[in-house]
N, C-alpha and C positions, 0 to 999 in steps of 0.2 A: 551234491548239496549237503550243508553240513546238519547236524540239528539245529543250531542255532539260528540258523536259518527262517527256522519254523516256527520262531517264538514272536509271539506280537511283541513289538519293540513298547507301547502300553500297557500292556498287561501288569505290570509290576506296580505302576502305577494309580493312587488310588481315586476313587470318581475325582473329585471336589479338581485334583490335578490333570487328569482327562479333559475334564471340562474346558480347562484353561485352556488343552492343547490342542483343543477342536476348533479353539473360536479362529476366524480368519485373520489374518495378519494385514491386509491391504483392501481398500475400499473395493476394487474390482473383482475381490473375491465373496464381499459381501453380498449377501442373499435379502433382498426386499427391502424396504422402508425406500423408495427410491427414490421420492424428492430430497429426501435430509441426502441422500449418499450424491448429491445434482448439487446440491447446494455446499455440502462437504467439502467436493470436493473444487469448487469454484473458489470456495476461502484459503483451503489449504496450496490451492496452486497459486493463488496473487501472492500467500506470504513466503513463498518460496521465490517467488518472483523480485519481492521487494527487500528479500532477506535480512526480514525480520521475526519477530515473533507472529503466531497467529492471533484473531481475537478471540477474546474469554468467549466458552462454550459453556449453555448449560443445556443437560439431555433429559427430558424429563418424559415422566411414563412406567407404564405399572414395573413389576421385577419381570425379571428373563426376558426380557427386547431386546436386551444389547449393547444397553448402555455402558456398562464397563468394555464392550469388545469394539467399542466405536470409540471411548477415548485411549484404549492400547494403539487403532488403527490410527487414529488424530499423531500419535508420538512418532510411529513407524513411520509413517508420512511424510513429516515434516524431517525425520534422520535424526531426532533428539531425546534424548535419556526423557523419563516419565519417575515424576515422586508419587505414590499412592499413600492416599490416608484417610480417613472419615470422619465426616460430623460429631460422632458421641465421641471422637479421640480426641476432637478439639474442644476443650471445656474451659480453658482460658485463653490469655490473647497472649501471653508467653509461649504457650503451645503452639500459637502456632507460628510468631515470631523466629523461632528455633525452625521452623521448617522455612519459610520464606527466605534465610537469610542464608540459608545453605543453599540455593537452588544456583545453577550454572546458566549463564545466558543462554536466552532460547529454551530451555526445559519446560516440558508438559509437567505441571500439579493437577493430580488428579482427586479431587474429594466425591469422595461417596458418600451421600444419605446427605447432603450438603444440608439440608433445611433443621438438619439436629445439631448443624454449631452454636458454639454459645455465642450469644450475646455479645459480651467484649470481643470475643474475635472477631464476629460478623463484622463489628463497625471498623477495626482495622485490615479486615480484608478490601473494603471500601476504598479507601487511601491504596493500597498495597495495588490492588486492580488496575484504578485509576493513574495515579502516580509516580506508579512503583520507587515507592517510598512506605516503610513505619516510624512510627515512634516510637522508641523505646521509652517506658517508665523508670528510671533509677532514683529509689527511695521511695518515701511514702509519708501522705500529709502533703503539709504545705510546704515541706524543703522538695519534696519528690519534684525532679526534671526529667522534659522530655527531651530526649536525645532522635535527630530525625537518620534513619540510616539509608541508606538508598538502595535500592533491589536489582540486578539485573532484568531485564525484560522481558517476561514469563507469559506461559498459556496456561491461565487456569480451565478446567474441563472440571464443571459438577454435574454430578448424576442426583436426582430426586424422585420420588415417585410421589411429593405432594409438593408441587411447585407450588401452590397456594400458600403453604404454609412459609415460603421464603420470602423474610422481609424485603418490603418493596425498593428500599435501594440498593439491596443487593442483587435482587434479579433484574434491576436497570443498568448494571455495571456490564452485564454478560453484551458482546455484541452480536453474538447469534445464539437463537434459543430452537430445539428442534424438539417437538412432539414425537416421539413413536408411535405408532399403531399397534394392534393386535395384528398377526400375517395370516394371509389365505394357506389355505391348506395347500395349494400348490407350490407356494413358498418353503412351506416347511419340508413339502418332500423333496422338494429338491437339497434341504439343510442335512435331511437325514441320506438321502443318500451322500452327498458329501462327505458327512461324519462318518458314516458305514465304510467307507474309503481308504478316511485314515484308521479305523478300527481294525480294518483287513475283514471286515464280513461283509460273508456274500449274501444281499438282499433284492428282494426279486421289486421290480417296480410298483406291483399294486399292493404290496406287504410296506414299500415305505407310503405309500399314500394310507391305508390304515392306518397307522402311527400318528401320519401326521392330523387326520382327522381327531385321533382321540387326544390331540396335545394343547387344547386350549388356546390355541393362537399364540404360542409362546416357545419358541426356538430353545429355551434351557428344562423344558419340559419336555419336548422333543428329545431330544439328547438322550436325557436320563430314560426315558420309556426305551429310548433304543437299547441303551445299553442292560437294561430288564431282558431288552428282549434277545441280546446278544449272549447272556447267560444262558437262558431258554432254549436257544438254537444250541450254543453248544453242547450241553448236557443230553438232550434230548434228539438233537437230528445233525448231528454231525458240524454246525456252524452256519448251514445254511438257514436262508430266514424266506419262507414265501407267506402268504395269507395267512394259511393255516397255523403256523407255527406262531408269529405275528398275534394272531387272536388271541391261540391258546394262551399266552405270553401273557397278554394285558390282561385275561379274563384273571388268570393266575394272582397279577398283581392288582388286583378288582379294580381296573380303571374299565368304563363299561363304553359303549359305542358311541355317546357326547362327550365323554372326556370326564364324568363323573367318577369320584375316588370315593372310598369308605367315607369322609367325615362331609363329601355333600350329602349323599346319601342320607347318614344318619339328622343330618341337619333337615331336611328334606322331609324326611320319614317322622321324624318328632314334631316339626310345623303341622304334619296333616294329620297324625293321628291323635298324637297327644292335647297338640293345642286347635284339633279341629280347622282345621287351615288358618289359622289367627285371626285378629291378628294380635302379634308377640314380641316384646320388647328381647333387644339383642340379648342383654344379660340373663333373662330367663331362657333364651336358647341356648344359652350354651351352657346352663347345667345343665338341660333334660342331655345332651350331650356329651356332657362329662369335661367339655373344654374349656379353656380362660376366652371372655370375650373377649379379646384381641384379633386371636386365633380364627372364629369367627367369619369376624367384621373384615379383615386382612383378607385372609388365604378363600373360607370357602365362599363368604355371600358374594364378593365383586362378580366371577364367576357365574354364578346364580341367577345374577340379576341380568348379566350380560344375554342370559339363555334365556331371559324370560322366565323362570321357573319360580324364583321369587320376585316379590313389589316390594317397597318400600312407601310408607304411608305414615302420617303424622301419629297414627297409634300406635306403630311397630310393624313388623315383617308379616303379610301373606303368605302364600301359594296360589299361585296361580292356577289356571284349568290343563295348562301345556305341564305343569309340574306333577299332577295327577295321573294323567295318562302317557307319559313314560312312567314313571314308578308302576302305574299297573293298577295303584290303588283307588275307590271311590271315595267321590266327594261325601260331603260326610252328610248324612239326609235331614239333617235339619236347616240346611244351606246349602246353595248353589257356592263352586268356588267361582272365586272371580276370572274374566274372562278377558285376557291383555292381546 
């Protein structure tokens, strides 16, 4: 055996690219969400069948579900090239005319963050869907003409994680719409072992169920904890990954045994002590924090709320009695916390 041998053919590679080469490449390698992967795949075989295009997909649902590794799987599928691009890259309707008018019959478009396209594009995606047909503007004012250009016949695939926020005849255009869920912990361990697979580390089976307990119901946080904790094992115990090693790993990276990180925590910690369990409007939580409300309202409280640990209420954010007693800490004696 050479050395070369011995080198992870990954390892040169960095997360963000790992990540890509972890995700599954075909629906029957996919891990959960098993109606959309039922339903998937009953779309994707009739338009093979009819050899045609498939219909417009939209994937909606928080980050790290999948939704980008579900419209790579949509393109692999069907056997045809995938264009990627996103919502804030489309800011006018030429932008995105130059993409549409390059696209090869049959080819997956894939937009991300779909519900951040501008405006004028939105409405000529309308046509383009429907049609597939645009119209070009050439000039402007009253001489400006529309020139109508015709499109080969395309699958668009958008990913959103605020389908509400997408104008209503655009999300009537999509002819299949599929919700993700958060996955069961036995879900993700089975993703993590997987990953561990192609990562070449050796992890013992209640070491990936750990993990996946503390990964928030989300397959791209899975991932990354693994790979925390494939550092950890190497450095420290030779590569192999059991419980122990596993623990020590996440305690390391202060992700705690619900899946809590440093900035719930702190979010956590400031609701109950600072503001006495609240209740507290977002933007003053997140200076006692140190954060931009975005950051917040995005990444920690969805989370939060999901554990019970925070409420949300017409005056601002509590804590609840369950948020209390993990933290450790007492309700504060001039009030009962509230009790969900």
């Amino acid at each position: 055996m050479h050395d070369d041998d011995l080198i992870d053919p990954l390892a040169h590679i960095d997360d963000i690219a790992v990540e890509g080469a972890l995700r599954p490449r075909a629906l029957a390698e996919f891990v959960g969400q098993e109606r959309i992967r039922e339903q998937l795949t009953l779309l994707l075989a009739a338009a093979q069948q009819r050899g045609g295009a498939a219909d417009h997909v939209l994937l909606a649902g928080p980050p790290g579900l999948g939704k980008t590794t579900l419209a790579t799987i949509v393109s692999h599928e069907l056997g045809v090239p995938m264009r990627i691009t996103s919502g804030p890259a489309i800011q006018h309707a030429g932008d995105l005319a130059a993409v549409l008018s390059s696209l090869t019959p049959g080819e997956v478009l894939f937009i991300d963050e779909i519900h951040r396209i501008a405006k004028p594009a939105a409405e000529m995606l309308y046509v383009a869907m429907e049609d597939y047909r645009v119209d070009v503007i050439v000039g402007k004012g009253p001489g400006a003409t529309a020139i109508p250009l015709d499109l080969p016949a395309f699958t668009l695939v958008g990913a959103t994680t605020r389908s509400g926020a997408l104008p209503g005849p655009l999300r009537d255009r999509f002819g299949y719409t599929a919700h993700l869920d958060f996955y069961a912990d036995a879900e993700l361990a089975s993703i993590i072992a997987r990953s561990a697979a192609r990562l070449q580390v050796a992890i013992h089976e209640d070491a990936a169920v750990l993990i996946a307990g503390r990964s928030r119901g989300t397959p791209r946080i899975a991932n990354r904890l693994l790979r925390r904790v494939r550092d950890y094992a190497q450095v420290h115990a030779g590569g192999s990954v059991d419980t122990a090693i596993a623990g020590a790993a996440l305690d390391l990276f202060d992700v705690d045994p619900v899946g809590l990180d440093r900035l719930d925590r702190a979010v956590l910690t400031a609701l109950m002590t600072t503001f006495r369990g609240g209740p507290v409007g977002i933007a003053t939580l997140a200076v006692a924090v140190g954060e931009e409300p975005h950051t917040v309202e995005e990444v920690a409280e969805p989370f939060l709320v999901r554990r019970g640990f925070i409420a949300r209420t017409p005056r601002g954010r509590i804590a609840t009695a369950s948020a209390y007693a993990h933290l450790g800490i007492a309700p504060p004696a001039s009030g009962q916390a509230p009790i969900f």
